[in-house]
MDAnalysis code that builds the backbone (N, CA, C; Angstrom):
import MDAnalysis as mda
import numpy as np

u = mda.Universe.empty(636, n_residues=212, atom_resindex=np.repeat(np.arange(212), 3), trajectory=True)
u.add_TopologyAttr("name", ["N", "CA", "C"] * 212)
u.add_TopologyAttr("resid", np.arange(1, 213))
u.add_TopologyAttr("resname", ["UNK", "UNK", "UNK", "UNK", "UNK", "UNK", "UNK", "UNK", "UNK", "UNK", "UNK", "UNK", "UNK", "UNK", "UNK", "UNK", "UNK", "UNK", "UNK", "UNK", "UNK", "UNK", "UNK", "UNK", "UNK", "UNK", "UNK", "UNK", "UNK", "UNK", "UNK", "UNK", "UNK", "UNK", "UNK", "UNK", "UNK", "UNK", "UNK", "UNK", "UNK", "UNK", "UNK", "UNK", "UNK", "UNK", "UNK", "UNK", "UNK", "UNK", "UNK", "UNK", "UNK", "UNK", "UNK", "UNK", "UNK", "UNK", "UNK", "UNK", "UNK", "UNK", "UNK", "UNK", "UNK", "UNK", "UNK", "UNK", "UNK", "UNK", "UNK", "UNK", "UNK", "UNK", "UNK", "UNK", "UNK", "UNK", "UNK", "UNK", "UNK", "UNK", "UNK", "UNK", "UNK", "UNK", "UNK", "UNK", "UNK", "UNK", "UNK", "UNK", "UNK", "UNK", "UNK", "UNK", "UNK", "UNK", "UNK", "UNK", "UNK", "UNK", "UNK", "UNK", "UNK", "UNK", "UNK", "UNK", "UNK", "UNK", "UNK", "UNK", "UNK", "UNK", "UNK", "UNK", "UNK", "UNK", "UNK", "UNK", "UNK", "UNK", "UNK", "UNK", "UNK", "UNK", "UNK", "UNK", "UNK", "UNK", "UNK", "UNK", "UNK", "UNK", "UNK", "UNK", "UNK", "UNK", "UNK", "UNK", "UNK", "UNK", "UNK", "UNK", "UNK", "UNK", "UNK", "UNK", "UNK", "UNK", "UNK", "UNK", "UNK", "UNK", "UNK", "UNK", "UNK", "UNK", "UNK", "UNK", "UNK", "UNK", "UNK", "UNK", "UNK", "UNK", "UNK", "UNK", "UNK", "UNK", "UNK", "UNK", "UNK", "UNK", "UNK", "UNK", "UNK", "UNK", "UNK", "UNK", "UNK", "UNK", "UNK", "UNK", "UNK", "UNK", "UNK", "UNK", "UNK", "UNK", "UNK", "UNK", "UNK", "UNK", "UNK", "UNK", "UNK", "UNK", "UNK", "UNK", "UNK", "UNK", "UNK", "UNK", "UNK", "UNK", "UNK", "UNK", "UNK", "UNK", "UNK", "UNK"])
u.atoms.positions = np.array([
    [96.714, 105.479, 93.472],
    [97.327, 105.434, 94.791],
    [98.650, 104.677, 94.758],
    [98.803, 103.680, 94.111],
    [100.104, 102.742, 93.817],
    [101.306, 104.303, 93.387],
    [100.836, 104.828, 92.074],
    [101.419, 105.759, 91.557],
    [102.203, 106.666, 92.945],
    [100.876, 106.996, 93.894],
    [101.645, 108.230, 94.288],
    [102.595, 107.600, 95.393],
    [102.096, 106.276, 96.254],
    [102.943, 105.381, 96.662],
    [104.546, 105.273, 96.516],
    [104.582, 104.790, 94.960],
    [105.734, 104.940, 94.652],
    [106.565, 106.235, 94.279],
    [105.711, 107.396, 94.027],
    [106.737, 108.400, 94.153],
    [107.109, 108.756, 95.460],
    [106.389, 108.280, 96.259],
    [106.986, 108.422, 97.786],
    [108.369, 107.877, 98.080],
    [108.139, 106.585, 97.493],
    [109.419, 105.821, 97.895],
    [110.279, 106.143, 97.186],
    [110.416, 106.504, 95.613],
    [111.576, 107.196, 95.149],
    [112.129, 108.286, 95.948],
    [111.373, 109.143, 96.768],
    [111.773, 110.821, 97.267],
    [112.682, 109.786, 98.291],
    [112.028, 108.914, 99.100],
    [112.879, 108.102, 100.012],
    [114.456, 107.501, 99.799],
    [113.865, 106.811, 99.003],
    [115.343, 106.121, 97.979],
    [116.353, 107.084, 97.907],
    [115.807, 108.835, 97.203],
    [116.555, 109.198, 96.935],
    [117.574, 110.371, 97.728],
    [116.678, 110.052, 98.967],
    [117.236, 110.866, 100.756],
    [118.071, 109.398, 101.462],
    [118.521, 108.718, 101.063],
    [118.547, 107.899, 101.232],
    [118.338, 106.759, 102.650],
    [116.672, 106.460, 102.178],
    [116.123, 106.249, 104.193],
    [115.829, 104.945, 103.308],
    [115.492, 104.446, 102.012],
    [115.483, 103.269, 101.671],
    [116.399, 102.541, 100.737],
    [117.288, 101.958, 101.646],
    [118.660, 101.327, 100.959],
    [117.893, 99.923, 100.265],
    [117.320, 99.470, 100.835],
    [116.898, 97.611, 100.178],
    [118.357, 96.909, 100.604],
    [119.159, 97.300, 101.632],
    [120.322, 96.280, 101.932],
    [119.768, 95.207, 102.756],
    [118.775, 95.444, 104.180],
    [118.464, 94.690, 104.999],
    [116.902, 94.938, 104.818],
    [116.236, 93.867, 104.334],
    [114.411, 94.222, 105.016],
    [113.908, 93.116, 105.525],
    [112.866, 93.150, 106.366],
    [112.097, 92.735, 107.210],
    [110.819, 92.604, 106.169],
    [110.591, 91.235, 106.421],
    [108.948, 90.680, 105.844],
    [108.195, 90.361, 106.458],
    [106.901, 90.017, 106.837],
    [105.793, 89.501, 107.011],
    [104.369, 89.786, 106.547],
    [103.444, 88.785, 107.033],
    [102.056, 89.404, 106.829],
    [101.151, 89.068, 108.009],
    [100.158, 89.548, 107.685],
    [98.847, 90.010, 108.862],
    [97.619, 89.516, 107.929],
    [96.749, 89.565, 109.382],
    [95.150, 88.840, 108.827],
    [94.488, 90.389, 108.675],
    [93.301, 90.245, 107.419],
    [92.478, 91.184, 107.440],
    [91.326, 90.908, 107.275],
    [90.300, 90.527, 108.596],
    [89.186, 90.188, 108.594],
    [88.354, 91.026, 107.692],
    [86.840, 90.349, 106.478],
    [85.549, 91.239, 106.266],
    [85.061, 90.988, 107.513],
    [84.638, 89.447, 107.557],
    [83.588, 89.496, 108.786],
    [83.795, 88.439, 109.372],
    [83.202, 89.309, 110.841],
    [83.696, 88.101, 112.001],
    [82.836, 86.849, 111.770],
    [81.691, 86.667, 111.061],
    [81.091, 84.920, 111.132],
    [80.764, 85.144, 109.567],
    [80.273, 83.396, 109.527],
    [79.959, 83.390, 107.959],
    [78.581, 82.598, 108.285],
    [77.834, 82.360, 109.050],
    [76.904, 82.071, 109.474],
    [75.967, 82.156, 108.393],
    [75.685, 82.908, 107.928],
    [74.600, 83.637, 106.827],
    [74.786, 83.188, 105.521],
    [75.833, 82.710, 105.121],
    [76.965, 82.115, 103.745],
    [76.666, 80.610, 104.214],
    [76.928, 79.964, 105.364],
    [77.032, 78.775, 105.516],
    [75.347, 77.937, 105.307],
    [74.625, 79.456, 105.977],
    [72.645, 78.782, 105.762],
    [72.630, 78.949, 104.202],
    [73.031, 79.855, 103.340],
    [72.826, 79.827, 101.519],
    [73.497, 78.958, 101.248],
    [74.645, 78.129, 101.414],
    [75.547, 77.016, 101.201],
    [74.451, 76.142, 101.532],
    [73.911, 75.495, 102.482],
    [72.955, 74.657, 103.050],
    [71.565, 74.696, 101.946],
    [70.881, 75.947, 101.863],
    [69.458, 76.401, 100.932],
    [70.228, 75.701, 99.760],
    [71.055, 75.751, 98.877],
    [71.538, 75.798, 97.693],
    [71.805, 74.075, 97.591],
    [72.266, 73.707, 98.569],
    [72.595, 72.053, 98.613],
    [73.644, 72.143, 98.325],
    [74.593, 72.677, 98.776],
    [76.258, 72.326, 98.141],
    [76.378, 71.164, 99.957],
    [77.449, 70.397, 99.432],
    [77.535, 69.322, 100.491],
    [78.946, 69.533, 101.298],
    [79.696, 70.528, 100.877],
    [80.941, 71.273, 101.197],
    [80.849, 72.954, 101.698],
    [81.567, 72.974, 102.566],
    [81.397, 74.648, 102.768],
    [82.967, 74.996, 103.025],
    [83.679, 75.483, 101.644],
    [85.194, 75.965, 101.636],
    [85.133, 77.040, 101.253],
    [86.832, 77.502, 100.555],
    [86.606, 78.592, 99.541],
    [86.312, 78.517, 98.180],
    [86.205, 77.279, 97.610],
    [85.346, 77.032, 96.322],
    [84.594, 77.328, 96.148],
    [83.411, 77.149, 97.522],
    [81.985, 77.387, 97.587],
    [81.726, 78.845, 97.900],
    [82.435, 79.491, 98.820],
    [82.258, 80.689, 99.518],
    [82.532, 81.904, 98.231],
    [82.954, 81.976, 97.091],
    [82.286, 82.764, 96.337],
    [81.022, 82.469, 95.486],
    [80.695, 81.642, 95.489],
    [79.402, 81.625, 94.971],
    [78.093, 81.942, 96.001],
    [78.407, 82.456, 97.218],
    [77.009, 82.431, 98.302],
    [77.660, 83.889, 98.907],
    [78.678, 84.173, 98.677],
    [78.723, 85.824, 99.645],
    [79.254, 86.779, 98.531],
    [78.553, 87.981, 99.055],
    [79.731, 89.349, 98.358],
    [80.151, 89.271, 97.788],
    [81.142, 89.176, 98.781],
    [82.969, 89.408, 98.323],
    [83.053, 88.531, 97.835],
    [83.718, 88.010, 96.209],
    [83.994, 87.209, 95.755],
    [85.487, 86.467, 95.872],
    [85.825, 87.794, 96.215],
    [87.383, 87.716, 96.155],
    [87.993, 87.203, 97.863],
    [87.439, 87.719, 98.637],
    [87.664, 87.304, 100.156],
    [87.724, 85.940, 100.515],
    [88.136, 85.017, 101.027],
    [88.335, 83.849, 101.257],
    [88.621, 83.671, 102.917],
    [88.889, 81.905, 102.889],
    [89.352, 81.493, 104.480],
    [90.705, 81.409, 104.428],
    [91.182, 82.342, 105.660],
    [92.607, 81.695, 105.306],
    [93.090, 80.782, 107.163],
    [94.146, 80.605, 106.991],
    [94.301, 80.049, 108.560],
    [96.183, 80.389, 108.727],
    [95.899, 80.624, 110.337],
    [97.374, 80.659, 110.707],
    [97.542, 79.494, 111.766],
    [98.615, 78.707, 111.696],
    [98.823, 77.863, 112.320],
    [97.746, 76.904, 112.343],
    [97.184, 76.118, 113.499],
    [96.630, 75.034, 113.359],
    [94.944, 75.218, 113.725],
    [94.724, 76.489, 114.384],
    [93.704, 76.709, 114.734],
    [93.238, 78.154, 115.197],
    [94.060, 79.086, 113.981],
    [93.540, 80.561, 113.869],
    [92.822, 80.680, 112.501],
    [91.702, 80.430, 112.013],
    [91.452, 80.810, 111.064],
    [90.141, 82.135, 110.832],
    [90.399, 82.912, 109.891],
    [89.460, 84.475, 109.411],
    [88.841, 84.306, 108.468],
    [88.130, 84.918, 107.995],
    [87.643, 85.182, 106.161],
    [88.026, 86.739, 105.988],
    [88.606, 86.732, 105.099],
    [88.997, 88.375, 104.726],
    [90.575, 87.961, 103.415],
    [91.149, 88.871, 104.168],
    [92.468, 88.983, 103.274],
    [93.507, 88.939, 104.015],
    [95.074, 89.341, 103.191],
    [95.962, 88.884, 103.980],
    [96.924, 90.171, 103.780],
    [97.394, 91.300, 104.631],
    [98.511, 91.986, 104.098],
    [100.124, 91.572, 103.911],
    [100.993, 91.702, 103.257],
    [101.972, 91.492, 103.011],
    [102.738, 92.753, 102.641],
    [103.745, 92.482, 104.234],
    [104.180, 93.808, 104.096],
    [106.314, 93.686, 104.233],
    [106.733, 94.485, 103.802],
    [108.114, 94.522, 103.430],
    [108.697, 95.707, 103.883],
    [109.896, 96.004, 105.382],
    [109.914, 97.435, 105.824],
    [111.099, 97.066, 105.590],
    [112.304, 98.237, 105.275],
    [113.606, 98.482, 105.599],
    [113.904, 98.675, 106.827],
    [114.752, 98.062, 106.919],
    [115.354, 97.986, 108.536],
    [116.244, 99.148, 108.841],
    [116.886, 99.187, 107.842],
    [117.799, 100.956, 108.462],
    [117.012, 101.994, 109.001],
    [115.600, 102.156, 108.104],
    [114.588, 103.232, 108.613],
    [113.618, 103.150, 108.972],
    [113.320, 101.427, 108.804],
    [111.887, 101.012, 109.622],
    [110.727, 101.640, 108.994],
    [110.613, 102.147, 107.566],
    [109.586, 102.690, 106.636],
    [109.539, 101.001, 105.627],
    [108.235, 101.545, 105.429],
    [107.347, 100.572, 105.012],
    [107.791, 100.598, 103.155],
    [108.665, 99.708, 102.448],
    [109.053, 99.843, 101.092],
    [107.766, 99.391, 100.056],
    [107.432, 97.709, 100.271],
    [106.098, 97.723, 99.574],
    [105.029, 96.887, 100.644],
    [103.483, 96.542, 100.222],
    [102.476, 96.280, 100.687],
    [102.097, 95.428, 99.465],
    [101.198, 94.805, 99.921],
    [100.435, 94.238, 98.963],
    [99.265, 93.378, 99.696],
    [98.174, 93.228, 99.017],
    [96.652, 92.690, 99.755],
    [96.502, 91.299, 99.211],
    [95.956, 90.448, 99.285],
    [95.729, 88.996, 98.478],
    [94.772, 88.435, 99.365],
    [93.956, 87.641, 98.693],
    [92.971, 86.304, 99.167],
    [94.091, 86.059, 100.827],
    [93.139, 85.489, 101.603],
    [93.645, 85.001, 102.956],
    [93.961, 83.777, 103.083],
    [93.497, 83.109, 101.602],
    [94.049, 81.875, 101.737],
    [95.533, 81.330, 100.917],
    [96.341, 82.944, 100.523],
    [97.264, 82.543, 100.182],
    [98.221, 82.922, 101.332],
    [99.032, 81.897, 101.305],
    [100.299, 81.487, 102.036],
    [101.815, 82.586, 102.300],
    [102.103, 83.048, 103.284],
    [103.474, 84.012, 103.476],
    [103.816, 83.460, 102.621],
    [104.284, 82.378, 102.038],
    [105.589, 81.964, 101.104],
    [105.017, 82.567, 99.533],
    [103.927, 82.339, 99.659],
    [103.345, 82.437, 97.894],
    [103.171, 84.058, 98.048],
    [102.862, 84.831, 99.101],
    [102.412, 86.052, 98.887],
    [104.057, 86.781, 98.618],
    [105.087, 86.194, 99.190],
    [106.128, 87.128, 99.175],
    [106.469, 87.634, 97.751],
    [106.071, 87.176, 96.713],
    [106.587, 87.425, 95.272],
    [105.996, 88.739, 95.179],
    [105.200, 89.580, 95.674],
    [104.516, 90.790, 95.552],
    [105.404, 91.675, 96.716],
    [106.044, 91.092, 97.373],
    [106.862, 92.446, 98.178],
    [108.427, 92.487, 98.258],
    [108.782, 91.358, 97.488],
    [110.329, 91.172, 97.531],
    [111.399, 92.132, 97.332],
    [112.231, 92.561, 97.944],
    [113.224, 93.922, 97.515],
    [113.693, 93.650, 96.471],
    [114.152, 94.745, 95.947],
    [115.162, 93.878, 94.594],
    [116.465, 93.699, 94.611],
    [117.331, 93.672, 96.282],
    [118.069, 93.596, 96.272],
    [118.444, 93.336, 97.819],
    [119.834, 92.989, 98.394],
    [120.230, 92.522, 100.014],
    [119.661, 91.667, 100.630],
    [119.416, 91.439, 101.471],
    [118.857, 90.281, 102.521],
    [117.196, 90.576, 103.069],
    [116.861, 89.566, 103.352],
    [115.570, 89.571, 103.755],
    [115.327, 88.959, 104.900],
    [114.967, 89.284, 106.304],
    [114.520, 87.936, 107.467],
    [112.962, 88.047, 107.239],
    [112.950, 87.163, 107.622],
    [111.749, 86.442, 107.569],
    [111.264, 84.984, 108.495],
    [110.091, 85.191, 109.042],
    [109.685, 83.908, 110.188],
    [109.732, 82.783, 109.072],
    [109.130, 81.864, 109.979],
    [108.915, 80.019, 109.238],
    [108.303, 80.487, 107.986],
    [107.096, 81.026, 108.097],
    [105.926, 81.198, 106.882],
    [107.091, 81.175, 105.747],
    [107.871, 81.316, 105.475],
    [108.790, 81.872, 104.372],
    [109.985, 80.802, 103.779],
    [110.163, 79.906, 104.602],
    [111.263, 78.839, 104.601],
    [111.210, 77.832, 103.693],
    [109.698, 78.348, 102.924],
    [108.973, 76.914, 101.894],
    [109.881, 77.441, 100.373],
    [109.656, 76.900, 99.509],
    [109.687, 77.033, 97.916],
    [109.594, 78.471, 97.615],
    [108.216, 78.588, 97.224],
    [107.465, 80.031, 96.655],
    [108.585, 81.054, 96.935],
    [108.800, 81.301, 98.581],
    [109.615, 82.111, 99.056],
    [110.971, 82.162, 98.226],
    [111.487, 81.006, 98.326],
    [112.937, 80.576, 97.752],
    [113.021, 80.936, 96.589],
    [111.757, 80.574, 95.492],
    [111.883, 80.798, 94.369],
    [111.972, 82.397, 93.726],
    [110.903, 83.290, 94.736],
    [110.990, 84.486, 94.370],
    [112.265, 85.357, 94.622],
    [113.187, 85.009, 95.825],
    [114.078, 85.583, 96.108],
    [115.149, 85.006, 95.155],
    [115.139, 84.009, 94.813],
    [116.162, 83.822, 93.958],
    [116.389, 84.565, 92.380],
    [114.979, 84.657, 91.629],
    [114.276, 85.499, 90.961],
    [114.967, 86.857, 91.051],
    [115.365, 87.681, 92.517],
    [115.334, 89.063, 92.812],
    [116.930, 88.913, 92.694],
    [117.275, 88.026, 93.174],
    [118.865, 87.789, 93.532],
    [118.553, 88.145, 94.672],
    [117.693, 88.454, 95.990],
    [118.254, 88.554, 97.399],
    [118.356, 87.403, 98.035],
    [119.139, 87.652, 99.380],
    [119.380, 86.544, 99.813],
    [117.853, 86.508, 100.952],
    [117.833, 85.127, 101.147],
    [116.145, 84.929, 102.374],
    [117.003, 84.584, 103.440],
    [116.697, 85.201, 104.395],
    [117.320, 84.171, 105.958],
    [115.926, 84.467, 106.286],
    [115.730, 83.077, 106.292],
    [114.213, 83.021, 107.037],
    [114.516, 81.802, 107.988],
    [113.601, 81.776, 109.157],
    [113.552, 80.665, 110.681],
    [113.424, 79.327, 109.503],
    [113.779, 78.513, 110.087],
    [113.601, 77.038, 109.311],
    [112.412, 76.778, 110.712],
    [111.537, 75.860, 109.846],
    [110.968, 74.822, 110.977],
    [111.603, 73.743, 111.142],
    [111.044, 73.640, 112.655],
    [111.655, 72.612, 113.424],
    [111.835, 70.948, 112.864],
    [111.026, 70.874, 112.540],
    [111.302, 69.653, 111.205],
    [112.376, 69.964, 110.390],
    [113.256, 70.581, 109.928],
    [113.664, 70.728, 108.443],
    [114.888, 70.374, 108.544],
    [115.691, 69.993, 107.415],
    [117.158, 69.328, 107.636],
    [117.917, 70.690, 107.815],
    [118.922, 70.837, 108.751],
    [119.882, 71.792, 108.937],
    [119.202, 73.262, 109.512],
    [118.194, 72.707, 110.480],
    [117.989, 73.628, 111.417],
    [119.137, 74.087, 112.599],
    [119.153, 75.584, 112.258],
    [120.385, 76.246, 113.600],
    [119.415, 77.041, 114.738],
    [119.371, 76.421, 115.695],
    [118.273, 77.335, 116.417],
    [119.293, 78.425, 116.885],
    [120.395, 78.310, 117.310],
    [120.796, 79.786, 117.504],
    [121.429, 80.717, 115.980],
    [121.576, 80.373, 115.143],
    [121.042, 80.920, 114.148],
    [119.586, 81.982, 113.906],
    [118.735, 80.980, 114.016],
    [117.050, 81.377, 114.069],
    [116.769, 82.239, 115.063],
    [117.824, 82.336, 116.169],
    [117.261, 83.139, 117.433],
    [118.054, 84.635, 116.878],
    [118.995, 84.126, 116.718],
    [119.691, 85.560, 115.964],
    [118.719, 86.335, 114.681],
    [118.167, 85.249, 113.634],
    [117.197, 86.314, 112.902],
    [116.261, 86.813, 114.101],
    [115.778, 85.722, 114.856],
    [114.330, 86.875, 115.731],
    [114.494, 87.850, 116.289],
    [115.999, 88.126, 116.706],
    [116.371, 89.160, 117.722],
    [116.397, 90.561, 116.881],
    [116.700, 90.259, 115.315],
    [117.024, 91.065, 114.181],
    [115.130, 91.287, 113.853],
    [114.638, 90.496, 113.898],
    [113.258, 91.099, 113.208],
    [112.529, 91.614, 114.333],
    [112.337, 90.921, 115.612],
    [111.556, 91.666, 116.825],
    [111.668, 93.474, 116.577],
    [112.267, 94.427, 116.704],
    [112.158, 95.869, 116.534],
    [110.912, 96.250, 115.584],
    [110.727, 95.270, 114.288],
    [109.787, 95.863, 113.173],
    [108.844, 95.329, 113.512],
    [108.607, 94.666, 114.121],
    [107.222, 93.831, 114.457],
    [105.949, 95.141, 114.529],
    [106.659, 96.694, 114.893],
    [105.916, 97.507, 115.181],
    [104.702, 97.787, 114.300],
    [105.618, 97.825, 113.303],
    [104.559, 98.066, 112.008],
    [103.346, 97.194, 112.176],
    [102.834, 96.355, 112.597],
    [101.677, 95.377, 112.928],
    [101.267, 95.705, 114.155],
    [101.594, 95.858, 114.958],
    [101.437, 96.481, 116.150],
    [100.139, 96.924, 116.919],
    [100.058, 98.091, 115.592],
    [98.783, 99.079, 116.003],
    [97.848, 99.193, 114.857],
    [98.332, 97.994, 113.757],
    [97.341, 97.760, 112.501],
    [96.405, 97.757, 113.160],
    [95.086, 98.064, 112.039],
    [93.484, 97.972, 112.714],
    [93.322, 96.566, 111.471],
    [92.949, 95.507, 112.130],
    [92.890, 94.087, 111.337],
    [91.403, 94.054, 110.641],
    [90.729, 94.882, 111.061],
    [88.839, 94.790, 109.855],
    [89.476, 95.817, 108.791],
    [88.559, 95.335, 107.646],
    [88.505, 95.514, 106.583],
    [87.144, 96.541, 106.169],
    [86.714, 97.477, 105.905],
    [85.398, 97.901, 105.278],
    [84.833, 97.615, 103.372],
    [85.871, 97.261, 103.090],
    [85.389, 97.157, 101.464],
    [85.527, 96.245, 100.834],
    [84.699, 95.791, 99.908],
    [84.585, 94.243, 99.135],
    [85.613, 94.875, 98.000],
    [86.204, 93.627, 97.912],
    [87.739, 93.089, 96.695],
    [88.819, 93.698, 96.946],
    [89.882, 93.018, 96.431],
    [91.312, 93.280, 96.629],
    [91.339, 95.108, 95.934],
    [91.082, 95.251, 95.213],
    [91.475, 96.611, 94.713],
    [91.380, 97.542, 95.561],
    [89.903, 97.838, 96.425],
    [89.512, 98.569, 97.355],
    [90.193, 98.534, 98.571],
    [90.515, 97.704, 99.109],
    [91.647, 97.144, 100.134],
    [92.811, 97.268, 99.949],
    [93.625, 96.998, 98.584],
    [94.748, 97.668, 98.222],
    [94.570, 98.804, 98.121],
    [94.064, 99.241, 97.905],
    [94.006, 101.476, 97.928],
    [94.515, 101.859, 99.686],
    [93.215, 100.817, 100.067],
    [93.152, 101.382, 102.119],
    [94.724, 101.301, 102.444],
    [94.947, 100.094, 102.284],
    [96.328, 99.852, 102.400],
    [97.500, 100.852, 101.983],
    [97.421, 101.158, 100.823],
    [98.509, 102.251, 100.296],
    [98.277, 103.429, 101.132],
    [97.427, 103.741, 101.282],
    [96.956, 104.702, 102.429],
    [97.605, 104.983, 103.770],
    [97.260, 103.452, 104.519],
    [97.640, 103.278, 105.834],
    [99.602, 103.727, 105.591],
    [100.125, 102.915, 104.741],
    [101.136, 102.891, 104.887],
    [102.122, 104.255, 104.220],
    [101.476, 105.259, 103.545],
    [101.921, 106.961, 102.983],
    [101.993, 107.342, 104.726],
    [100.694, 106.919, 105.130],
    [100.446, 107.648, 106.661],
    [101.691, 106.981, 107.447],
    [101.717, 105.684, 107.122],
    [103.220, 105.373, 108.086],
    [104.162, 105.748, 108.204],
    [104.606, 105.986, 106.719],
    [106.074, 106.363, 106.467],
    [106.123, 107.886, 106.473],
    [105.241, 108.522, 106.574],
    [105.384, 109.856, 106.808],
    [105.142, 110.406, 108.421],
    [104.596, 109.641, 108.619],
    [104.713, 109.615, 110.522],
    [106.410, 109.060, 110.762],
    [106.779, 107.871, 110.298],
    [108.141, 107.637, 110.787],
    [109.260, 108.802, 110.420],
    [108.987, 109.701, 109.049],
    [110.111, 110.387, 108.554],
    [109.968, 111.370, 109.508],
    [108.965, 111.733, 110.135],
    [108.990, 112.683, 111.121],
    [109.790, 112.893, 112.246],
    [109.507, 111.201, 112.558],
    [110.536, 110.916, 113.706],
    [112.140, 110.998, 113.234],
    [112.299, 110.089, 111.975],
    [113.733, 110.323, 111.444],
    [114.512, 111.438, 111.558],
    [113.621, 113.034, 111.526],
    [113.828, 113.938, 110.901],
    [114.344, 114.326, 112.372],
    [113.568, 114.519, 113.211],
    [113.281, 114.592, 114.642],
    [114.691, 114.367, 115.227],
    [115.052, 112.954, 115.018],
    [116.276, 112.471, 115.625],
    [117.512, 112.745, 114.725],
    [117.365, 112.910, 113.689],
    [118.775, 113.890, 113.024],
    [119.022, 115.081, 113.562],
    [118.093, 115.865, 114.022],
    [118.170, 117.278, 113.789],
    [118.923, 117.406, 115.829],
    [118.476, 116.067, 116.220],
    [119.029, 116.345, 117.762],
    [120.028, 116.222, 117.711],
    [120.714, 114.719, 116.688],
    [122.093, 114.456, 116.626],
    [122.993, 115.229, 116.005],
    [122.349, 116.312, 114.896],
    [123.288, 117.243, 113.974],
    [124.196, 118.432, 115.084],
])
């Protein structure tokens, strides 16, 4: 599925609907299951005196699924998508699935363009981020947090005004998951997103053919 993925995006590349001058990053939660109730009583039977993600593959399934958290008091067990759209055409360039307890900044090394600018929210303003884009040679304009030395909030309002349009792509995601480990979930994923970008070229196609 990666395979046919990417011959998609070459046919793209080579109509040219994916430049890699400007893209848009983020990621999304992908719940297995809504409680861990059942993991937390085998954590308890077993005597572990901790209940994290250290522990949580040794008592469920999914080995690979974890806790992850957004902000201070959203947290899931599942996975995390990480997704990367071009902004000229608003098609989806890469995806990628990971544990939920890794971080926007650490996940971005799996969707980075290999080239132009990138916006990106706070999640992204750390290291990991910095390091991978530097790696690619693109440039990151990502939101600084409000803590950070040489915060421009009208700067930052100018990336949001630039990333708000793609937000779509998340939009109408379906956030459950049906299958244990990253592999199986990366397939769904490559999936969802052939179906995206071939629903959007439709529209592309749609709105050339009015303007020609």
């Amino acid at each position: 599925m990666a395979q046919l993925f990417e011959v998609l995006r070459e046919q793209l590349r080579t109509q040219g609907l994916l430049s890699e001058v400007f893209s848009f990053v983020d990621a999304s939660h992908l719940i297995s299951k809504a409680t861990l109730w059942k993991e937390r009583d085998e954590a308890i039977k077993q005597k572990y005196d901790k209940f994290n993600n250290e522990i949580l593959g040794k008592v469920t399934r999914d080995k690979q699924a974890k806790i992850g958290c957004k902000g201070r008091d959203k947290y899931w067990y599942g996975y995390k998508k990480h997704v990367s759209v071009d902004i000229q055409s608003g098609l989806i360039n890469k995806i990628a699935v990971t544990p939920a307890n890794v971080t926007d900044a650490q996940g971005f090394k799996h969707v980075c363009p290999s080239q132009g600018a990138v916006y990106a929210d706070k999640g992204y303003c750390l290291t990991p981020a910095k390091i991978a884009a530097a790696t690619k040679g693109v440039h990151l304009a990502a939101i600084k947090k409000n803590n950070m030395h040489g915060k421009n909030y009208d700067l930052d309002r100018y990336y949001t005004r630039i990333r708000a349009p793609f937000e779509r792509v998340f939009s109408h995601a379906n956030h459950r998951v049906r299958y244990l480990g990253i592999a199986k979930n990366q397939f769904a994923e490559f999936m969802h997103a052939i179906c995206f970008n071939l629903r959007r070229m439709s529209v592309l196609a749609e709105h050339s053919a009015k303007w020609a």
